[in-house]
C-alpha positions as CSV (number, residue, x, y, z in Angstrom):
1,X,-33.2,13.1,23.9
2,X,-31.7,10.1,22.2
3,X,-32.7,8.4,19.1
4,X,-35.3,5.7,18.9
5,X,-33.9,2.1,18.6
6,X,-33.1,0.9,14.8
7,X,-33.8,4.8,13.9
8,X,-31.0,7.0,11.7
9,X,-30.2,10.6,13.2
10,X,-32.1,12.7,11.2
11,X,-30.0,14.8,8.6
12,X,-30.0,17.9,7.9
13,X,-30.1,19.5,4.3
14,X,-27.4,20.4,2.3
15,X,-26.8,23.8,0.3
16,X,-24.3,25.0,-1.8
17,X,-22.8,28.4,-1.1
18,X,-20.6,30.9,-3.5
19,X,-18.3,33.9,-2.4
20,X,-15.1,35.4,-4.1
21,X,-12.4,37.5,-2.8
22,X,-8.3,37.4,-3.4
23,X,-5.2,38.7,-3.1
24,X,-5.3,42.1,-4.1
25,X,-1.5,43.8,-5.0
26,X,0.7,46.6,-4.8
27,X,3.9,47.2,-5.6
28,X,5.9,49.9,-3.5
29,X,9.5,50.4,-3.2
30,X,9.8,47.1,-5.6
31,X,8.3,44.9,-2.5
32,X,5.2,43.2,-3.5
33,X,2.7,43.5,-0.4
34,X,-1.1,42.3,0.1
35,X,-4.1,43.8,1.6
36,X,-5.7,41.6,4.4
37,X,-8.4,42.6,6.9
38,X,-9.1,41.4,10.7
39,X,-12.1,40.3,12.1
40,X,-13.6,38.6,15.1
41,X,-14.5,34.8,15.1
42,X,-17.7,33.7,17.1
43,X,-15.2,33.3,20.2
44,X,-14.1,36.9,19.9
45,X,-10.7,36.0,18.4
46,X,-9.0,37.9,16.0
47,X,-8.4,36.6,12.2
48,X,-6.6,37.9,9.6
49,X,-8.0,36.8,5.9
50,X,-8.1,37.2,2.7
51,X,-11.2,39.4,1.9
52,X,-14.2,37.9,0.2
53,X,-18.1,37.6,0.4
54,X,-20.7,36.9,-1.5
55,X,-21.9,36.9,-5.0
56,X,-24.6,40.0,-5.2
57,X,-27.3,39.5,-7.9
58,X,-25.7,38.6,-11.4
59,X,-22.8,39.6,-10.4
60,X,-19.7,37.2,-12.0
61,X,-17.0,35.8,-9.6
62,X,-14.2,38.3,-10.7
63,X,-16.6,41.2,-10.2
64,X,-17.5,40.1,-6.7
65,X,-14.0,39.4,-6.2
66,X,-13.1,43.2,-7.1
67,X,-16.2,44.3,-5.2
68,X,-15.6,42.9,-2.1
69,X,-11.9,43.9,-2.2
70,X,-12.9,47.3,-2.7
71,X,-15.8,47.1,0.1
72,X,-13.5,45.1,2.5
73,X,-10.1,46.8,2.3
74,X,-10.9,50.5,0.5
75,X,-8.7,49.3,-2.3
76,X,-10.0,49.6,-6.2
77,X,-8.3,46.8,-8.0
78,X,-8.7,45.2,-11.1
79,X,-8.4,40.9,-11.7
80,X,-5.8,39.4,-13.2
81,X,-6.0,35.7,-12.9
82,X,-8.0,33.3,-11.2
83,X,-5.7,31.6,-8.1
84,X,-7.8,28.6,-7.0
85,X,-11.1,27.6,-5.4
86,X,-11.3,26.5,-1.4
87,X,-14.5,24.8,-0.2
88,X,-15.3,23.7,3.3
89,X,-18.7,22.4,5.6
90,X,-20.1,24.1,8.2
91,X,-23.8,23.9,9.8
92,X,-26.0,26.5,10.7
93,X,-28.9,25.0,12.9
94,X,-31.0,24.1,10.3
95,X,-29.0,23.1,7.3
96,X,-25.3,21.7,6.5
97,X,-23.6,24.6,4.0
98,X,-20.9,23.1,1.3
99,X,-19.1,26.7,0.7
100,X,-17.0,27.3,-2.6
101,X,-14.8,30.6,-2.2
102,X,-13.4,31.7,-5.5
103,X,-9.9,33.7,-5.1
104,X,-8.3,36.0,-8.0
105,X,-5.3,37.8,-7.7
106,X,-5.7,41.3,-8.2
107,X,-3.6,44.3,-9.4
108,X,-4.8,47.3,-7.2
109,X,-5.4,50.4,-9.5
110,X,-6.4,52.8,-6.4
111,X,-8.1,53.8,-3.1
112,X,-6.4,53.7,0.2
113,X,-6.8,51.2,3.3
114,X,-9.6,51.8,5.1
115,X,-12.9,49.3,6.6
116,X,-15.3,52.3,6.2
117,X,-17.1,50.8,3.4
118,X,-17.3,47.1,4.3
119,X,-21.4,47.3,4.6
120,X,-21.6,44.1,6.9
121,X,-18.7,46.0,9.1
122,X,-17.2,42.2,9.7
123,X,-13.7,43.9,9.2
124,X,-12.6,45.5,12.1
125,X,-9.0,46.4,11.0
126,X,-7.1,46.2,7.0
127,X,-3.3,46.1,6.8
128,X,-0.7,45.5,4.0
129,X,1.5,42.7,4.6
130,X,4.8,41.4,2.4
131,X,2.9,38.9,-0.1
132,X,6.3,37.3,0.5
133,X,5.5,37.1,4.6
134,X,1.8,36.6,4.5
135,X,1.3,33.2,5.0
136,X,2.9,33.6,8.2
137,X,0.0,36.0,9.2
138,X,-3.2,34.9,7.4
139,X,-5.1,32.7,9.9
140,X,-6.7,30.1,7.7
141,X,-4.0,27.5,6.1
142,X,-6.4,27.3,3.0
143,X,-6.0,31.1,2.4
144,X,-1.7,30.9,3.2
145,X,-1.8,28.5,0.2
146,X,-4.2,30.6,-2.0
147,X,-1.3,33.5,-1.1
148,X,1.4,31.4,-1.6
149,X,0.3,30.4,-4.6
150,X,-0.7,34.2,-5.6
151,X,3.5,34.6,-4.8
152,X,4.5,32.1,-6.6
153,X,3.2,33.2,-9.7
154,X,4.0,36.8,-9.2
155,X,7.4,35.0,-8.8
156,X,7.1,33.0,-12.2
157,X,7.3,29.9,-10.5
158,X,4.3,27.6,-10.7
């Protein structure tokens, strides 16, 4: 149905939305590696990402960030620093949503891999990667710079 003559397209609202996640790491065998997870886009495609998700109740950013490390990837970790912020559009089919995703870096402190606990079960698989390799693998060039950027201060090199 197309618009009447001299009449705007009608817009839809905008909302702000918060999650927080990171780059949760380990050290083993002196190689610095990263826990990712896989899931499925709306075309059935696999991703590999950082893990994240949203802010429960009055929960802080750094304690969602640890929470959904630990719900995502089965790995207890503990935040260090803050690595940046990535925001992005998208539109459901009744509103426009201007999404902020807040991601630490994280020392993990305990747990093992596993996508048992992820209560939305979005994960469908949780690997460690090389920190120094995982922006080759992450899916999303906003999340290969938050990594790269998670290396380079690991490295000492801002």
């Amino acid at each position: 149905m197309s618009q009447p003559v001299g009449r705007a397209p009608r817009r839809l609202p905008a909302v702000e939305e918060r999650s927080a996640g990171g780059v949760v790491v380990d050290v083993q065998g002196g190689v610095a590696r990263i826990a990712v997870i896989a899931r499925r886009n709306r075309a059935g495609r696999l991703e590999w990402c950082l893990p994240k998700g949203h802010i429960e109740g009055e929960e802080t950013l750094s304690e969602t960030a640890a929470r959904e490390v630990a719900e995502e990837t089965g790995i207890e970790a503990r935040v260090l620093i803050k690595l940046g912020t990535i925001d992005y559009w998208f539109a459901t089919g009744d509103r426009r949503v201007h999404k902020f995703v807040h991601h630490y870096l994280l020392e993990a402190i305990g747990g093992f891999l596993t996508i048992e606990n992820d209560p939305d079960q979005e994960a469908v698989d949780v690997a460690w990667l090389p920190l120094k390799d995982a922006h080759r693998h992450l899916t999303f060039p906003n999340e290969r710079r938050i990594a790269r950027e998670a290396w380079q201060r690991l490295a000492g090199s801002e």
